[in-house]
N, C-alpha and C positions, 0 to 999 in steps of 0.2 A: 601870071604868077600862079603856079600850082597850090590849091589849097589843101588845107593837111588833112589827113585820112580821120574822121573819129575813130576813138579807142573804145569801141562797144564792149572791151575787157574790163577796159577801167570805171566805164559808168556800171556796168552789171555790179564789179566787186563796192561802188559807194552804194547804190543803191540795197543790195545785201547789209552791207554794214550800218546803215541807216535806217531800214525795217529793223532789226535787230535792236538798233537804239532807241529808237521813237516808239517803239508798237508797246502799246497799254505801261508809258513809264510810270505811270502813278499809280499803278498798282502795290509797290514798294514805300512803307508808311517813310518818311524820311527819318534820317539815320541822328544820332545824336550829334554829329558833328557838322551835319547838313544844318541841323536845327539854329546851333552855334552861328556857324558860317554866313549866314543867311542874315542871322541879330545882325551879327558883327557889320554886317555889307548895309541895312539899315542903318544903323549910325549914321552913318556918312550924312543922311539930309538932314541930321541937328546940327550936327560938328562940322558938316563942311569940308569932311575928310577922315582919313581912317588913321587911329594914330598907332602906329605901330608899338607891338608888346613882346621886346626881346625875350620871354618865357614864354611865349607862344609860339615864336619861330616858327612862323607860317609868313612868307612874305605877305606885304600889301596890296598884291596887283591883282587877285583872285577877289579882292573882297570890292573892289571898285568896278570888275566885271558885272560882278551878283549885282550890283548895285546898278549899272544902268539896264538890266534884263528887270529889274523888280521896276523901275520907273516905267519902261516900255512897256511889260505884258501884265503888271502885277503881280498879287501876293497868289503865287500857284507853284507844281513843282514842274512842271512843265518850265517854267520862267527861272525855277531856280537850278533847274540841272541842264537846262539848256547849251548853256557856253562849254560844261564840260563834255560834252555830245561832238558840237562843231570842233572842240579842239582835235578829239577823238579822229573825227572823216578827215581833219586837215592831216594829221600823221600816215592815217592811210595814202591821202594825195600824195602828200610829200614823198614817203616812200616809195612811187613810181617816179619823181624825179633822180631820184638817183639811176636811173637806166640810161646818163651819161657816162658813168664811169662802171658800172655791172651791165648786164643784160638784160634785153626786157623781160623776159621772162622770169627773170630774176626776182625782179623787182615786183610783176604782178602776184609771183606768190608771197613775197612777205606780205605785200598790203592784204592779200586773202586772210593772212594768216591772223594779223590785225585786227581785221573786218570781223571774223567770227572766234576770236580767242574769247573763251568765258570769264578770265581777269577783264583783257580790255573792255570790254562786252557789260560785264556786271559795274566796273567801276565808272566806267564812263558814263554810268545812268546814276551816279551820284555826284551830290556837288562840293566836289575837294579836288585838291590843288595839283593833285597828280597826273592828269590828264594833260592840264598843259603845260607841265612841267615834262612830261614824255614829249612832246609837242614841240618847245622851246630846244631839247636835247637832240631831238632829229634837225632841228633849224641848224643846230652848231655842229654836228658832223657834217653833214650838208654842205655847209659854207668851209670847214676845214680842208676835206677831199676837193672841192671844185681849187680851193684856194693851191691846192696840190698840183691838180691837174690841169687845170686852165688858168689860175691866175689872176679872175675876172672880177671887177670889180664889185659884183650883186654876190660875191662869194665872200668878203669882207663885210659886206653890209651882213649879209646871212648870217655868218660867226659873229659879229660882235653883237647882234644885235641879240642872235639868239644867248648868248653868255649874260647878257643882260636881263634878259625874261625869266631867264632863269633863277638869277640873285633875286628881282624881284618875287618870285613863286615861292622858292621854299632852300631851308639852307640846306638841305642836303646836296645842293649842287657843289658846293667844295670833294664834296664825294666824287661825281662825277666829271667835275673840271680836270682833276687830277688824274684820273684816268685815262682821258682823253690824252693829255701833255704828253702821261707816257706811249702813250701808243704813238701821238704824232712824231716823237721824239725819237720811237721805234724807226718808225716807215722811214724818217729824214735819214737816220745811221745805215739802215739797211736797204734802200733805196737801191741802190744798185746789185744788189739780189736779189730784189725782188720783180729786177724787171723797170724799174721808175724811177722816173726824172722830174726835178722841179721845175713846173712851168714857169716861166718868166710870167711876173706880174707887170700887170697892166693898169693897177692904180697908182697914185703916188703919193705923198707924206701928206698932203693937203688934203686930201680925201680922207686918208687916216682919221686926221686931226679933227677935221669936221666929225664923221662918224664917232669919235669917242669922244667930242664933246657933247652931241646928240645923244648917246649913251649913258654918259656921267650926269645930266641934267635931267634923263627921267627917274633914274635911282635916285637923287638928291630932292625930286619932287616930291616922291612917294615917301618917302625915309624921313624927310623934315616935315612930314604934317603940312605937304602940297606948300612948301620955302614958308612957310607959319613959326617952325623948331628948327635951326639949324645944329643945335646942341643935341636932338633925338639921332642926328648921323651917325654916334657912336654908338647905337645900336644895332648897328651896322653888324660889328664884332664882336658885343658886349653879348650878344644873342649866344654865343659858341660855347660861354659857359654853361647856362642851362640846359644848353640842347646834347653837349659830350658827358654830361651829367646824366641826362636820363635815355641817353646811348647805352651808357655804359653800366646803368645798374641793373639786378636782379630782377626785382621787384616787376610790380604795373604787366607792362606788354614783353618781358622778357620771354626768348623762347630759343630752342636747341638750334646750334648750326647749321644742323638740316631742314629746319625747317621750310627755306623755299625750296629746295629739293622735292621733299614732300608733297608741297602745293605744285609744283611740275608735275610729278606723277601721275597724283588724283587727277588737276583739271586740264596742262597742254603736253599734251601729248607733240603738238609741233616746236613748242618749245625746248622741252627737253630730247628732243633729236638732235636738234640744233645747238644743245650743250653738248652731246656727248661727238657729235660731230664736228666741235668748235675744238677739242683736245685735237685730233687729227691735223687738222690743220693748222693750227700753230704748229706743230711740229714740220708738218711734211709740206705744206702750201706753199708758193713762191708767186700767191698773188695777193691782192690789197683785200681780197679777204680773209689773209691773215692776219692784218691789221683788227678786224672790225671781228675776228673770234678772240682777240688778246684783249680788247675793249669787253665783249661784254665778257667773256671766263673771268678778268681784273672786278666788275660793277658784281658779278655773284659774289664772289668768295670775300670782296670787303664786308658785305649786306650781307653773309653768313656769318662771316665774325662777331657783327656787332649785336650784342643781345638784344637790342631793343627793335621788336620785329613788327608792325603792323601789316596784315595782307596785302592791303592796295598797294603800296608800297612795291608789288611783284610786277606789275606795269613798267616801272621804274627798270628792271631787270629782261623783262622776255625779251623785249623786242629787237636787240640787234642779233641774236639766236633764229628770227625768222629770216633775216639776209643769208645766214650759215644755211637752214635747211634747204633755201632757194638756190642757193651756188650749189649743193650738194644734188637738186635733183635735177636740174639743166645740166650739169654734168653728167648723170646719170642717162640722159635722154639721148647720148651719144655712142653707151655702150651696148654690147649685145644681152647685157639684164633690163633693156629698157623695156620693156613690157611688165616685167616683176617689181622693178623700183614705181613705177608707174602705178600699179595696182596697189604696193604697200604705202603707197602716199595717198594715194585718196580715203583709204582705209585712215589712214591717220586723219584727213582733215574731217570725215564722216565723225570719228572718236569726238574731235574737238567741236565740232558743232551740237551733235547731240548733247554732251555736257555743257555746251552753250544752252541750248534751249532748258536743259534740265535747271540748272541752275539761278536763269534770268525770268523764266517764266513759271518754275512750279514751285524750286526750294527757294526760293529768293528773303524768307525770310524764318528759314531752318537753323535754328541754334546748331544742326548738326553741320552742317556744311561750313568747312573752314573759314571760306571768303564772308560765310556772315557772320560780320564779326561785331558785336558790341551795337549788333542790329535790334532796332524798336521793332517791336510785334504788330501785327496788324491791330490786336485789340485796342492802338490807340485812338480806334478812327471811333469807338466806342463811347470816346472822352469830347472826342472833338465834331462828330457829325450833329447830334442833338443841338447843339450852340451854332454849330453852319446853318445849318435849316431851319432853326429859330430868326435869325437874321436876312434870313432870306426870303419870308413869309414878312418880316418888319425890319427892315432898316434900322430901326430906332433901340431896337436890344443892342445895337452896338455899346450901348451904354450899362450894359448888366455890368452886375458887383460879382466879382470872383476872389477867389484865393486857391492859391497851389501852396500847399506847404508840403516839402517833398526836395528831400537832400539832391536828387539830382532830377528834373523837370525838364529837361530839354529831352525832344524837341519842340514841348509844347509853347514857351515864348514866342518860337516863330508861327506855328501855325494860329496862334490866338493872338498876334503882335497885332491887331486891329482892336483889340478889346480893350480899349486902356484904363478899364477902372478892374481888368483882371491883376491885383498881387503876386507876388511869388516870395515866402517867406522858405527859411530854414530852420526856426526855432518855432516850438508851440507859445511861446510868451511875445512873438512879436506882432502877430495880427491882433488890430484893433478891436476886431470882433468875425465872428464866424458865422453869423445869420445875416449870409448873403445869396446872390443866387443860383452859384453855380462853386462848389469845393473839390478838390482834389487832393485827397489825403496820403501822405505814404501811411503803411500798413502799423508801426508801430505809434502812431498821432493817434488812431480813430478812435479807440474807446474817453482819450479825453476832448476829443473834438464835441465827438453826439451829445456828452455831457452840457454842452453848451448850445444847442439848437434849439431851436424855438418852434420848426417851422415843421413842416410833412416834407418830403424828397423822395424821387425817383434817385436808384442808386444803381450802380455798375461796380462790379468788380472786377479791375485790369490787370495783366502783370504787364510794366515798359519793354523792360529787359528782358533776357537772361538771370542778369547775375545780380537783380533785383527781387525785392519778395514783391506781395501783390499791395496794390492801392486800391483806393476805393472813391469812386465819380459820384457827386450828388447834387441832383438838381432841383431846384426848387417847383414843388406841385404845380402853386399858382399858375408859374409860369410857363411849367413846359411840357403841362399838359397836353395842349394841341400835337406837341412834337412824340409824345404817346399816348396815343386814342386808346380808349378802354381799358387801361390801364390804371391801377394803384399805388399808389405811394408804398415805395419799398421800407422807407424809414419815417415811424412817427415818436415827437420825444416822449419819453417818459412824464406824465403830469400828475400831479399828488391828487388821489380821488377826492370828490365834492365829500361835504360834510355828511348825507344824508348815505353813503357808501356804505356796504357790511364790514370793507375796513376800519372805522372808526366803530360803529356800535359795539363790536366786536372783541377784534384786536386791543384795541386801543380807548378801551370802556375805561373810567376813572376809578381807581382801588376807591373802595370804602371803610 
């Protein structure tokens, strides 16, 4: 039996995509909804399961990931951005499976295009739900076309399974289900124009049955509080109010219809080829990559309409645009401009790597740069290293007294979720007291906090955010001192001078 050639293409393009994801990830403070995400995927070892919060509308299957990466590697960001990484290289993989039904060459440049796009690039090094929600979406095209063209029963498993992962990850898949329906709905109608026939299937109703009750039982797992709520299922649907709610309004994350446009421009250069290359073809194509430029030109222009816009979210949108630019340049490779199409495409993917590197390694956490969006500053490590290093010299400060009083704090619950006698208030009347050993104030608390300290402190002054003012870190002398040598107490309180003072002889001499 002939054994099969390696793809020294295919391991080059993971191994590129994988330096790109792995090299120096925590250098990127983590993001406030990493911070979130992270809580939330803890829970699980009180509760026993994650219970899903229809206003959250974020599926449950991403927080039960987080959750066995933090039991395996611990509390790091290595562990917690992990899973969205490998979903990441598995889309690149996947996308050379499709060189059943396209060509290979095809196929290797969209995974290139994948590999080093500065969306997939930047967001895959964060841990949220879009990743493998990209991931799950490639599974169910995947399995729809095979199910077109072969028939095959691992192509049923692929679609249902993938449609599944999906519900589970995040609701916007009603977005892209629909989509999909109409395209496949397309190709079925036009079929015989385009050249294609349905392949006789090869499963049968029993296999079906099987798979979508396999299907139906891990939704009903995750959705009922692991079979705990079977009543929590109607949040199944119940989710769709809050979520077309804050679709739809002005306010928050609202932004202009162009704006993934925009983010095309600035950061893929291969993407947006491949949109304006996707019009073309819907029109003039008569092959099933006409199908797959009415898919993604249909996943744009909804996700333009809807004001409610988050960045990562453009993951969601590029990628079936790299199959257009790849059909566009293997066709190209046939004409007599193949030498000029040639050169204008590497030129394109040179664009899109340097804005890769630019991006993931230098602005990665520049207010200016679109994609960082509602990104933590590095100054939080400010907040958070003194207390690491304290703990790491003694095991036993695990037990220091904190308070965070600070309207929005994340994502410091997770990275201090070992401290457990650190608080986290949002009124200045809720903590019991404030001479503790370590505080974090937001900026309008602090003149009535220090009113209340008792002690000496090393202080720091942070900003979280952006769209926050500054706060203020204080640690207690006693304590953490060791953690700054030859240093001084930034804050000492105020104490009414002794009797013997020229304030009292003075000032404060009794009338006669």
């Amino acid at each position: 039996m002939k054994s099969k050639k390696t793809d020294w293409y295919l391991i080059l393009i993971l191994l590129i995509g994988g330096f790109v994801r792995f090299y120096l990830l925590d250098i990127k403070p983590p993001h406030h909804d990493e911070g979130v995400n992270g809580w939330f995927a803890e829970q699980i070892a009180s509760t026993g399961f994650y219970h899903y919060d229809p206003s959250n509308y974020h599926g449950p299957l991403h927080f039960y990931i987080l959750y066995i990466f933090k039991i395996l590697f611990g509390r790091n960001l290595y562990a917690l951005r992990a899973p969205s990484i490998i979903f990441s290289l598995l889309s690149i993989y996947w996308v050379t499976l499709f060189s059943r039904f396209f060509s290979r060459k095809l196929c290797l440049i969209a995974a290139l295009a994948i590999a080093i796009s500065p969306g997939c690039v930047f967001y895959s090094r964060y841990a949220i739900h879009e990743t493998g929600f990209v991931f799950f979406n490639i599974l169910t095209l995947w399995g729809l076309i095979g199910l077109f063209y072969e028939g095959r029963l691992r192509y049923l498993i692929s679609t249902c399974f993938g449609i599944t992962l999906m519900i589970l990850t995040k609701e916007t898949y009603v977005i892209h289900l629909a989509c999909l329906l109409v395209t496949f709905l397309f190709v079925l109608i036009a079929k015989n124009r385009l050249g294609l026939s349905l392949a006789k299937q090869s499963w049968n109703i029993k296999d079906l049955v099987i798979i979508l009750f396999l299907c139906c039982t891990l939704i009903v797992y995750f959705y009922s509080d692991a079979f705990s709520d079977f009543k929590a299922l109607s949040n199944l649907y119940l989710t769709f109010t809050p979520w077309v709610k804050a679709g739809t309004e002005s306010g928050g994350h609202a932004k202009s219809c162009f704006y993934w446009l925009k983010l095309f421009v600035k950061y893929e250069s291969i993407a947006l080829a491949g949109l304006i290359l996707s019009f073309g073809y819907i029109f003039k194509s008569q092959k099933l990559i006409k199908a797959i430029s009415i898919y993604g030109v249909l996943i744009f222009l909804i996700y333009s309409i809807i004001p409610y816009k988050t960045p990562w979210c453009i993951i969601s949108i590029l990628w079936p645009f790299y199959f257009v630019f790849g059909n566009f340049f293997t066709d190209c490779l046939q004409s007599r401009w193949r030498n000029e199409i040639v050169l204008i495409s590497a030129l394109i993917f040179i664009c899109s790597l340097v804005s890769c590197r630019q991006l993931n390694f230098i602005n990665y956490a520049n207010k200016n740069e679109p994609y960082v969006y509602v990104q933590t500053f590095p100054d939080i490590n400010n907040v958070s290293q003194p207390i690491l290093q304290l703990v790491k010299e003694n095991p036993a400060y695990y037990n220091l007294k904190g308070v965070v009083l600070h309207s929005s704090e994340w994502p410091l619950p997770w990275i201090l979720g070992d401290f457990k006698r650190i608080f986290y208030y949002k009124s200045l009347l809720d903590a019991p007291t404030y001479n503790v050993d370590f505080l974090f104030i937001e900026s309008k608390y602090i003149k009535e906090v220090e009113k209340e300290l008792n002690g000496d402190y090393f202080t720091r002054v942070i900003k979280l955010r952006d769209a926050q003012g500054f706060s203020k870190a204080y640690f207690s002398y006693p304590l953490f001192k060791s953690v700054f040598p030859g240093k001084h107490p930034n804050f000492t309180p105020r104490k009414m001078p002794h009797r013997g003072h020229p304030f009292y002889r003075g000032f404060l001499r009794p009338k006669t």
